[in-house]
LOMI-300718 format. One record per residue (C-alpha): chain; x, y, z. Coordinates in steps of 0.02 Angstrom, whole numbers, plus 50000, padded with zeros to 5 digits. Layout:
<pts>
> bator/X/Y/Z
> A/X/Y/Z .
...
</pts>
This chain:
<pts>
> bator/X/Y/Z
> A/54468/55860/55678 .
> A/54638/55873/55565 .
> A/54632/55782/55410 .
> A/54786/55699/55381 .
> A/54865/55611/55195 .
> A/55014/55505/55165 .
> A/55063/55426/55011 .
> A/55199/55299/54939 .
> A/55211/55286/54769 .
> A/55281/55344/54576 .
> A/55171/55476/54546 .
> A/55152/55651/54575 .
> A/55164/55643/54772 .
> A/55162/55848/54797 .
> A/54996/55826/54686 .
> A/54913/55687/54766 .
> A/54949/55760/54935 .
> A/54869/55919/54895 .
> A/54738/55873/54820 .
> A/54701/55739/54956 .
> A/54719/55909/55085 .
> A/54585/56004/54986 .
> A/54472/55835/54994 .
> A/54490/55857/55177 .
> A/54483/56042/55198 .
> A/54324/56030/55305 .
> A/54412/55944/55433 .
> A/54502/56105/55485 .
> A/54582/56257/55391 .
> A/54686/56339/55512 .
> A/54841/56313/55443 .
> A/54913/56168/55335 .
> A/55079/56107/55285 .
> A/55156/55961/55197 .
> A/55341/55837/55181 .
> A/55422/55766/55056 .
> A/55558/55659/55051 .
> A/55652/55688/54862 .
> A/55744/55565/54764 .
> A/55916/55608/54844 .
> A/55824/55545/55009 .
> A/55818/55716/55117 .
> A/55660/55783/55188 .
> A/55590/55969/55136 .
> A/55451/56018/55200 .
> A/55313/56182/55190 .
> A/55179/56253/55321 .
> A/55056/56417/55313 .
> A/54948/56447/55435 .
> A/54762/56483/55364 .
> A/54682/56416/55221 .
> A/54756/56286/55105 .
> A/54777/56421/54962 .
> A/54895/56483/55075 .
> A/55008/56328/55091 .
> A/54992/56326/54889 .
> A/55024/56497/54864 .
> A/55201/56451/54943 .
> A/55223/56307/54855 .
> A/55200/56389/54714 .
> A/55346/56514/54734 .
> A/55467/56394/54828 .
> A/55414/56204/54757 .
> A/55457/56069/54843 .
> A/55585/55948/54743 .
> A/55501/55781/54662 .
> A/55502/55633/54781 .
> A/55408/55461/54804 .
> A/55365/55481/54983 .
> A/55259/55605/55077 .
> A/55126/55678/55213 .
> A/55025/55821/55219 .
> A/54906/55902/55332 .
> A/54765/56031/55374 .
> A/54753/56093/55552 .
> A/54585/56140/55669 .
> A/54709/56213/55797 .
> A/54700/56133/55994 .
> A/54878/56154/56085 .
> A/54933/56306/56017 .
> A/54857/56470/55906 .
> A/54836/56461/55703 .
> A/55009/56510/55651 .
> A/55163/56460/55547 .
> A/55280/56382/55704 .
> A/55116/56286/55748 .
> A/55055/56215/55591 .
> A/55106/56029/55557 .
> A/55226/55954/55532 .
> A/55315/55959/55663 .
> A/55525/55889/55663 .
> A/55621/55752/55762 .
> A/55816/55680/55722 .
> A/55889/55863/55686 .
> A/55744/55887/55555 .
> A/55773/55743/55462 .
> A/55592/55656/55531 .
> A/55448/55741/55501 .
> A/55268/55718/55592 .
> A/55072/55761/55596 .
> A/54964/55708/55716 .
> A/54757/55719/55747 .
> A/54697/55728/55911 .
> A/54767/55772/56069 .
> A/54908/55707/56195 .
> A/54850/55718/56363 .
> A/55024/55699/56430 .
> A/55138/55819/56331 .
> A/55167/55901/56476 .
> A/55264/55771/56554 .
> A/55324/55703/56419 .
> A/55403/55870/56365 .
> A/55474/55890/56533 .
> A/55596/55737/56496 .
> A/55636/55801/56329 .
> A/55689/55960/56387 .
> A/55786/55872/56528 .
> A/55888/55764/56386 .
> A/55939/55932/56318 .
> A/55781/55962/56184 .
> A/55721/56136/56127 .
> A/55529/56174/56071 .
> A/55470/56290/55927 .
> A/55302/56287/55954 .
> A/55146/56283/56072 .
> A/55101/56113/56014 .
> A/55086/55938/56096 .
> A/55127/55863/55937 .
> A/55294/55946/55920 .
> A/55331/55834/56092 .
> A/55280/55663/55996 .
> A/55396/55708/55857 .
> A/55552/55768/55960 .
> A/55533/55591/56058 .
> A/55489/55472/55896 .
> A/55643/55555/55836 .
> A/55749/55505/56000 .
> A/55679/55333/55979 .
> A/55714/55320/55793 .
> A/55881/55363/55820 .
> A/55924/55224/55979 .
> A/55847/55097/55853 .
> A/55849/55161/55686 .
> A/55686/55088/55630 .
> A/55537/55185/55593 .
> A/55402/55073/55643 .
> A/55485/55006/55791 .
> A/55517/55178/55839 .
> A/55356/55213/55867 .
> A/55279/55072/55909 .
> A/55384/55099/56070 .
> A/55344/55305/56055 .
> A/55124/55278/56043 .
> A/55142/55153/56219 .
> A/55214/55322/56303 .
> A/55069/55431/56234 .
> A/54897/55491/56336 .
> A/54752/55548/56245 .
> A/54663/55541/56066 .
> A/54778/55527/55914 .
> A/54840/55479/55752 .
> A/55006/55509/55683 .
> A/55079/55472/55524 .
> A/55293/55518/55513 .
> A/55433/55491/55385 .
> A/55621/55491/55398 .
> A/55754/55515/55276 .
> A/55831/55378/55321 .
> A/55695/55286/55271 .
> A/55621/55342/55107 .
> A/55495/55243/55031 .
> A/55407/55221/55194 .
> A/55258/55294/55299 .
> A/55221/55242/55450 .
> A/55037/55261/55553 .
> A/54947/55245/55728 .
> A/54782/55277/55795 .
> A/54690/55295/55958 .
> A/54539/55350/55958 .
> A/54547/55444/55799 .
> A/54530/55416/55630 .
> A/54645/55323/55495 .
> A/54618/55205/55346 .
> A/54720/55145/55204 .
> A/54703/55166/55023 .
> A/54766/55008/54933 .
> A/54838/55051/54748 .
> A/54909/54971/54614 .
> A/55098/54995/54646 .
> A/55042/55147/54777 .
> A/54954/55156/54945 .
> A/54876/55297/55030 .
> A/54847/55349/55221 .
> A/54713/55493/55286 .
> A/54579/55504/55415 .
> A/54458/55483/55279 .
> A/54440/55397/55116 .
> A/54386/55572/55017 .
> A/54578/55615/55009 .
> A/54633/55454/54905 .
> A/54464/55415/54839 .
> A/54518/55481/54656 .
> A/54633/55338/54633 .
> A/54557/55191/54728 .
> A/54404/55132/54809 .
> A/54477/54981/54889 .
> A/54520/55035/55078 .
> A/54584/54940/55251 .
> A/54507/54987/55400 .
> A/54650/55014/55546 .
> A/54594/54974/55719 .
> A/54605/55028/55903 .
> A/54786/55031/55950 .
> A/54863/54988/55776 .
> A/55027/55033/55686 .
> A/55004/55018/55496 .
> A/55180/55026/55379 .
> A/55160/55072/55196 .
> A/55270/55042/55057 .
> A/55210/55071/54867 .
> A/55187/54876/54839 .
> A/55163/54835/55038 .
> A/55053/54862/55206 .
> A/55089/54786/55361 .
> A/54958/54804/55514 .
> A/55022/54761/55696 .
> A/54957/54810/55859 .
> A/55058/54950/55957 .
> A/55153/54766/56047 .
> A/55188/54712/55839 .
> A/55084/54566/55826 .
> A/55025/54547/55652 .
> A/54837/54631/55626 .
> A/54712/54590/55468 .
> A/54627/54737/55441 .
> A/54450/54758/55379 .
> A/54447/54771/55202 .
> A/54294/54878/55115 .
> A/54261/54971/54954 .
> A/54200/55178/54946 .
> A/54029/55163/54901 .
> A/54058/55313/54802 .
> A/54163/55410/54682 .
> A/54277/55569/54686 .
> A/54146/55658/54597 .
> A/54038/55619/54734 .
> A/54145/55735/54819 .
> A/54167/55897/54708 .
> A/54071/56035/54696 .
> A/53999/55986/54516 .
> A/53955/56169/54456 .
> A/53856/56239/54619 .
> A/53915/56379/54705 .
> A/53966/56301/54872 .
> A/53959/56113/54924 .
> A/53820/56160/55049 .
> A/53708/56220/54899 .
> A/53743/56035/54806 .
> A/53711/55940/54972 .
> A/53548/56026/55018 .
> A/53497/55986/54819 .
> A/53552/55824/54830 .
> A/53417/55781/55004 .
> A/53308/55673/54906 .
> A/53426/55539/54848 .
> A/53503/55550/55002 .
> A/53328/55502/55112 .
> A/53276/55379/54942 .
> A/53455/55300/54963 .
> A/53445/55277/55143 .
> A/53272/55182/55111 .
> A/53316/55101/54959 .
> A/53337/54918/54984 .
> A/53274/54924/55169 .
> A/53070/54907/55124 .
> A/53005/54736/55051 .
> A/52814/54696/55048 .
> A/52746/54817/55182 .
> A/52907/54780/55297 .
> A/53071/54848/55362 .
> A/53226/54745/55298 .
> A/53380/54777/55407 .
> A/53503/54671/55366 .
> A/53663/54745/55449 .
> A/53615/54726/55661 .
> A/53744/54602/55660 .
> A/53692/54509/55842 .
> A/53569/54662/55896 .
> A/53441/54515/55822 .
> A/53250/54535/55820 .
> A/53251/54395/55981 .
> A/53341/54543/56079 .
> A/53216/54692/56003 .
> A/53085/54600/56069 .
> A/53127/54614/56255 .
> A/53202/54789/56247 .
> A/53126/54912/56358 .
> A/53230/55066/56339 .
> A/53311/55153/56209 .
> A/53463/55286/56233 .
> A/53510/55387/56096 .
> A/53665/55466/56111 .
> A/53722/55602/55985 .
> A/53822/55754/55968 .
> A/53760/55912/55874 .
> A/53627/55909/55715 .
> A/53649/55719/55754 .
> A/53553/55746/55927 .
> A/53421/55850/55845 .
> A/53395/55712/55695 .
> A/53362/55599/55849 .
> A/53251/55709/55933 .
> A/53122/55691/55804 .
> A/53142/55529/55790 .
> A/53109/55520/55977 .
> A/52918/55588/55929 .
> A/52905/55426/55806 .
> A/52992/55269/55883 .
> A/52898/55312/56046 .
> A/52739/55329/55968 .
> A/52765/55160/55861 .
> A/52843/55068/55989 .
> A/52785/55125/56156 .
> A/52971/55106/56220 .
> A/53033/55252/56317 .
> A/53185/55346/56221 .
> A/53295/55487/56294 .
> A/53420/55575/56178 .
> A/53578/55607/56273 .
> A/53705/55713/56228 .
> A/53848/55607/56188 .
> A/53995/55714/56313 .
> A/53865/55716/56450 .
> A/53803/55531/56456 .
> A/53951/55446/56517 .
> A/53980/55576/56653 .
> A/53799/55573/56747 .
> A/53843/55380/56787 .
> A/53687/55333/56686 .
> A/53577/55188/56737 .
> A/53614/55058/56601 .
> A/53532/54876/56604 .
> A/53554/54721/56485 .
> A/53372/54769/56421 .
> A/53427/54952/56370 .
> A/53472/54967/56188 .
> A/53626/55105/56151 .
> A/53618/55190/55991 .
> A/53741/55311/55957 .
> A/53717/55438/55774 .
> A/53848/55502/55697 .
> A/53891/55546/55508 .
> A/54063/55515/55506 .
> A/54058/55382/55649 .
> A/54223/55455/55700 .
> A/54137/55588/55839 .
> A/54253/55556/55983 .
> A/54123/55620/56111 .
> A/54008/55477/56040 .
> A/54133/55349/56035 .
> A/54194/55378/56207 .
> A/53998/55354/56221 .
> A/53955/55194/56165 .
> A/54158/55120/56233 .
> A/54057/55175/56401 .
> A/53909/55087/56350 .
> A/54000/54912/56287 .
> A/54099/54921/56456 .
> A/53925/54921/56555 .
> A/53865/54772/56460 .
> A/53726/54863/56353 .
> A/53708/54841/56176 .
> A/53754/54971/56036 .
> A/53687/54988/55863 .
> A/53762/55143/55762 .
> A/53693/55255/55639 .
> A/53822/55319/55518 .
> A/53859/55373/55349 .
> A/54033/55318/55332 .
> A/54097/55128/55283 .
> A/54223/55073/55392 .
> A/54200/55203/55531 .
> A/54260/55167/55687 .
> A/54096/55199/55757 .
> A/53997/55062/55669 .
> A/54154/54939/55683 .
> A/54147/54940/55870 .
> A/53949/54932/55869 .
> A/53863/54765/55876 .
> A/53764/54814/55723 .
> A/53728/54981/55618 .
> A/53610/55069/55498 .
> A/53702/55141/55364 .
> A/53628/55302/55298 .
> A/53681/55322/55118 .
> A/53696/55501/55100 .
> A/53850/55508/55010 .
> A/54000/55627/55062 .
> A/53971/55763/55150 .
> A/54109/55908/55110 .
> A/54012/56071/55204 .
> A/54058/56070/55385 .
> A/53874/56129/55398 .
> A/53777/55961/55401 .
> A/53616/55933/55309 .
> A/53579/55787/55199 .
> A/53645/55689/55334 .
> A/53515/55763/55456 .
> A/53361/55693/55344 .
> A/53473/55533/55313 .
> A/53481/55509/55507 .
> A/53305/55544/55530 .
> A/53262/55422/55378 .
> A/53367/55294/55471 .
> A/53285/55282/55633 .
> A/53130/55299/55560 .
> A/53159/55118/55501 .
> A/53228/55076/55661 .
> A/53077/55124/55729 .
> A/52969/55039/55624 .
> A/53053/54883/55615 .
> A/53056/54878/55805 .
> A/52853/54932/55804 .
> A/52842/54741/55676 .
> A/52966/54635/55798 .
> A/52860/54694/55949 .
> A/52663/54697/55865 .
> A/52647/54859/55930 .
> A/52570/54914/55754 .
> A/52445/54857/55627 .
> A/52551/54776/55488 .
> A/52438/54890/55395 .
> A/52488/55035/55469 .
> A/52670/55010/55467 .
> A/52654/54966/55279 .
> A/52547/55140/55267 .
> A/52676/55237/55369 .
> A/52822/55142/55243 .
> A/52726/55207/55096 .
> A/52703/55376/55154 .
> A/52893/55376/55196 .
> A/52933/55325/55037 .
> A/52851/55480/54960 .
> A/52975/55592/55050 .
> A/53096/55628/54932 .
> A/52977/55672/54776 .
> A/52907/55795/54927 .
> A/53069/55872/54965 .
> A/53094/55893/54801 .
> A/52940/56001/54774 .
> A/52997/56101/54945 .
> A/53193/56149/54855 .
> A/53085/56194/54710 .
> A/52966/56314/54820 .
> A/53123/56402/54900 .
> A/53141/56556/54780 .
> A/53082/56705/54917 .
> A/53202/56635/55025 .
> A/53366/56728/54930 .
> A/53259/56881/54935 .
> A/53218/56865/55109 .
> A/53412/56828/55172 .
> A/53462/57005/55084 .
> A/53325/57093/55155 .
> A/53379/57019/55340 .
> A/53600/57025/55323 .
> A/53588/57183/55460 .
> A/53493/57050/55570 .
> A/53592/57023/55734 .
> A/53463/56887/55816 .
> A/53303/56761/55756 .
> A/53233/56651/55843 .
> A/53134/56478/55800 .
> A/52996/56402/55889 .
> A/52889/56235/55869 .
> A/52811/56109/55946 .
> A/52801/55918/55963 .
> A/52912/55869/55800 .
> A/52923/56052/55769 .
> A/53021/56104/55939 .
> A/53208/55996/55868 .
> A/53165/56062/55688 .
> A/53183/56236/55771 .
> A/53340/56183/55862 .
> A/53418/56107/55723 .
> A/53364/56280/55606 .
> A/53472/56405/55752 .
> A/53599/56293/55763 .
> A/53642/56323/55561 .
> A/53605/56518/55590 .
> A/53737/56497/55734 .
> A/53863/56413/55618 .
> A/53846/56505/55440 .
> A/53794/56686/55503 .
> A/53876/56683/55647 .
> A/53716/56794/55737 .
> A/53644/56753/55892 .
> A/53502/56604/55852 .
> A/53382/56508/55978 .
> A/53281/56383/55955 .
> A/53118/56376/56093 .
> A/52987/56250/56111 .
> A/52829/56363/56080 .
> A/52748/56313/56230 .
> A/52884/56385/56331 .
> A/52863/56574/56261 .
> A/52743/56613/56419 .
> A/52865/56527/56540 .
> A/53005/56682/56482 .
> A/53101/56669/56295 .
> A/52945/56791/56262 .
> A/53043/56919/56366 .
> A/53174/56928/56215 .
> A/53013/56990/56093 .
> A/53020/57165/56051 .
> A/52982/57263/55880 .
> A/53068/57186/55731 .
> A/53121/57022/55804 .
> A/53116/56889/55670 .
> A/53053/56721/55733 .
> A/53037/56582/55616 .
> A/52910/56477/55677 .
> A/52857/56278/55610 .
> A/52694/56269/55595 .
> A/52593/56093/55634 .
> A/52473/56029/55519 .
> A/52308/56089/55535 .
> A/52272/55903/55535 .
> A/52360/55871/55654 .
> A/52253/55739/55767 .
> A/52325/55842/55951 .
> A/52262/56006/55898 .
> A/52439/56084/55913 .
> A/52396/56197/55748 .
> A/52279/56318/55830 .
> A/52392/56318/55994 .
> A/52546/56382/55885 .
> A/52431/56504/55798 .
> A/52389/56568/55948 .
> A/52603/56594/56000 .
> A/52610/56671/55822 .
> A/52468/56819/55901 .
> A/52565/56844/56065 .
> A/52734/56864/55985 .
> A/52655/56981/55829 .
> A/52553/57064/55962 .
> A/52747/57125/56018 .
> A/52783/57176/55845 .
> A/52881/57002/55813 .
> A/52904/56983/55629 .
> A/52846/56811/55603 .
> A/52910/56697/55451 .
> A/52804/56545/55444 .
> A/52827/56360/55402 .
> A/52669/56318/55348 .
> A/52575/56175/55248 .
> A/52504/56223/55067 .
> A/52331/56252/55120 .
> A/52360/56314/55273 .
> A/52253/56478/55269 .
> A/52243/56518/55468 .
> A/52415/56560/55480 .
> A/52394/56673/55333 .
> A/52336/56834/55435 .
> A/52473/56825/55559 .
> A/52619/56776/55456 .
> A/52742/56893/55361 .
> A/52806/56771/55264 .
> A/52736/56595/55235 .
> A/52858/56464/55153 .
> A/52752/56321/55105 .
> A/52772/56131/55119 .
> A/52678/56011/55037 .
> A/52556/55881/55158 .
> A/52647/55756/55253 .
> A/52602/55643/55399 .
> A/52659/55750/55580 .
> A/52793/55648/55627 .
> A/52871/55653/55451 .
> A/52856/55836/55424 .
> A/53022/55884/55483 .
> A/53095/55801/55314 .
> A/53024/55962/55237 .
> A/53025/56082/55367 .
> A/53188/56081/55388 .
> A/53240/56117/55206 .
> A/53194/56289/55209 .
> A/53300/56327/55355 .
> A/53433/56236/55281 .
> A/53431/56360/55141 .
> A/53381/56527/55247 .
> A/53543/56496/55343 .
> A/53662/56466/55184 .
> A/53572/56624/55093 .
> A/53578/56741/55249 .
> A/53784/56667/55262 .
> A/53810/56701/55063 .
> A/53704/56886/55092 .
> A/53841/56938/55218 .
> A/53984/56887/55131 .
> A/54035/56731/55229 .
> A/54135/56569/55188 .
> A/53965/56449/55186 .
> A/54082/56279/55177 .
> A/54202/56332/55298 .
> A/54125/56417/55438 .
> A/54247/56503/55582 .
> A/54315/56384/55727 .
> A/54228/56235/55660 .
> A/54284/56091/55586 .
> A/54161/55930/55503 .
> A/54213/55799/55619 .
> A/54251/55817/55800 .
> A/54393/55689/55832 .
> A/54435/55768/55999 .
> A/54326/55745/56146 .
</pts>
């Protein structure tokens, strides 16, 4: 969850750290702190808990004194509460070695024990505090950095990346990951560490992928990979597919606001390339080859959050091209049930930042039982799609909200195409109709254009409801995750309670919860839809406004039966069922951000949460 930034090099380092901290902001913002080692080769160092401003704020009245070398961090808190003691880094040598860490040491406990035995005192509450008091002990038996902990990361339990410097040392920082995320940023005459390539991205593109179990030293003019024995590793090299500005705010008023606007590209970049002649091109399944689609006969989904909802509509679709059974498994509860996995069962594991620990713990499950994995994932170099025998790249660009929702119609885009391609490989649709269905999904983002350009009650509508305490959602088929994944943003921007009910289940007790006022935002099917479904959810709409439910409707333009039992319609324009979530979601995207904005909340950086869960 931390984001993380080291740098070597002859420029600004107190800048470049900084700003690489604000680029990874959404990782955490409980507290935040940063080391330098100056020209006269001693370490100083700075940490506030809270925001970033708060860390700069100090800097500002104390600065730090030039220096070539540095690492920086910003903290979602785990061992210990949001405070200054707490916030990294944390000190080893008699304060001359300084350390931040992501993730979490299962074993502190016992390793602290021995510390404390060898005559150590603790400041904090932290684990990480522990692997910088013992890289410290180790440093100074060998008095090498990387050696130092190369022998410390063997000792260590649990999720993690660390990234230290030492005095003694200057001109050198020095990485490891488990589990958690870390790539290098190769310069000219500089190099950069983080857990993701947003901090360094404003002064190269040109990244190194670090590996399972890998120690990484940078210099300004060198990088040296090894495993955590120090055998020589060649990392993965790739280039961002993007640019810093990719990543800023670009005039809007919150990075939500500019990722909900920029939805179309993000579904017409995840097709582009992909459709030739009437047919799905996937050119990245790596040995998940179309031999291997073609005897499938069960898909597992596993996904973590508005990734598991993306895959729950696409659930509705690959089933219905494919006729191959698909569950959606939440990705901390599959491994655990001792799930039922054959060579004919096809793995694929969503997540944007292909980092999720819960889903990589997931899919190591998965690879263990013999089954194949393909990922879906937004992020090059991701750990995720590295250890997957193929992946679907959805090219939604950086996401900077912690709030996710162009990669939720990026997801869905993806497996769309999955689907698809696997409904051509196995003949279990027309070639006419998947070219249709291709044609009609290539019309999506003009269409969720026309939906953010139909969104002006909404603003109106938030203001009116900032008192609310509770709404609920309700829909069916497709509908039912739309209305999952539309609480689940309420939950994280308004911080009300939010529910999201398959309509069908109101008479089987969530209709208990209806009483006078309630706002219930319902998706409404098509009333072309081919199963009827339209006139079943009108008919919820009457029981719940019967019980004086005030009832804010999804509805197609043209969709005059839910007129007289609506309060509010938000239209969408026509679209086959099983792509209608595309647009349905969008208004509840921006409901949730306006209701945030009408009570006076931080719509970026929501309370507790952090973008990417890197601790299981």
């Amino acid at each position: 969850m931390c984001g993380i930034v080291g740098y070597v090099g002859p420029n600004n380092t107190l800048e470049i750290l900084i700003a690489g901290l604000k680029r990874l902001e959404y990782r955490g913002y409980d507290s935040a702190g940063i080391a330098i080692i100056d020209d006269a080769n001693t370490l100083h160092s700075e940490k506030r808990a809270g925001k970033l401003v708060n860390l700069v704020t100090a800097l500002e009245q104390h600065p730090l004194p030039a220096g070539s070398t540095g690492i920086a961090h910003t903290r979602w808190a785990t061992h210990g509460g949001p405070t200054d003691t707490n916030a990294h880094p944390h000190y080893g040598d008699y304060g001359k070695l300084a350390l931040i860490h992501n993730g979490i040491i299962e074993n502190f406990a016992e390793l602290k024990e021995e510390l404390l035995a060898r005559g150590h005192t603790f400041s904090s509450e932290t684990d990480t505090e522990v692997a910088a008091v013992l890289l410290g002990d180790e440093f100074a038996a060998c008095h090498d950095l990387p050696t130092a902990l190369r022998n410390v990361v063997k000792r260590l339990e649990g999720a993690f990346t660390i990234l230290a410097v030492h005095q003694d040392q200057p001109g050198v920082v020095v990485g490891a990951r488990r589990n958690s995320p870390l790539v290098i940023g190769v310069g000219e005459g500089e190099n950069f560490l983080a857990s993701d390539v947003a901090a360094f991205v404003a002064h190269t593109r040109h990244a190194l992928a670090i590996g399972q179990d890998q120690v990484v030293v940078i210099t300004d003019t060198s990088i040296e990979v090894t495993d955590f024995d120090g055998n020589t590793v060649e990392p993965v090299e790739f280039d961002v597919p993007w640019d810093a500005k990719a990543a800023e705010k670009g005039g809007w008023s919150s990075f939500m606001a500019k990722e909900i606007s920029e939805q179309p590209d993000a579904i017409a970049n995840t097709l582009r390339g992909r459709i030739k002649d009437g047919r799905v091109m996937l050119g990245e399944l790596g040995t998940i080859d179309d031999e291997y689609l073609a005897g499938i006969n069960r898909i597992i989904v596993v996904a973590c959050g508005t990734a598991s909802y993306a895959s729950q509509v696409a659930k509705y679709a690959i089933e219905r091209w494919t006729r191959i059974p698909v569950e959606v498994e939440l990705s901390h509860e599959f491994r655990y049930r001792d799930p039922v996995l054959t060579p004919e069962t096809l793995v694929v594991a969503v997540s944007q930042s292909g980092e999720t620990m819960d889903t990589l713990m997931a899919i190591h499950y998965a690879l263990e039982n013999g089954t194949k994995v393909l990922a879906v994932c937004n992020t090059q170099g991701a750990t995720i799609a590295r250890e997957s025998h193929g992946v679907i790249y959805t090219h939604a660009g950086p996401e900077v909200a912690v709030a996710s929702t162009k990669a939720f119609v990026a997801q869905v885009a993806a497996l769309y195409l999955l689907g698809l391609h696997l409904a051509a490989v196995r003949g279990s649709l027309p070639d006419d109709e998947i070219a249709k269905t291709l044609t009609e999904l290539q019309a999506m983002p003009e269409k969720v254009t026309e939906v953010l350009a139909s969104t002006e009650s909404i603003p109106q509508l938030a203001h009116w409801m900032a008192d609310t305490r509770s709404v609920l959602f309700l829909g069916r088929h497709v509908g039912y995750p739309v209305a999952l994944e539309g609480a689940l943003k309420l939950k994280e921007l308004a911080y009300i309670h939010a529910e999201g009910f398959a309509a069908g289940e109101l008479k089987h007790g969530p209709i208990a919860l209806i009483e006078p006022g309630q706002p219930v935002f319902v998706i409404v099917p098509s009333p072309r839809n081919p199963q009827n479904l339209h006139a079943k959810v009108v008919s919820n709409i009457q029981e719940i406004r019967a019980r004086g439910a005030r009832v804010l409707a999804i509805a197609e333009i043209g969709d005059t039966a839910v007129l007289p039992f609506a309060d509010e319609v938000i239209p969408i324009p026509l679209a086959p069922t099983l792509l209608q979530p595309l647009l349905a979601v969008v208004p509840l995207q921006v409901f949730a951000m306006e209701l945030s904005q009408a009570k006076g909340l931080d719509v970026d950086q929501p309370r507790n949460l952090a973008k990417s869960v890197t601790v299981e």
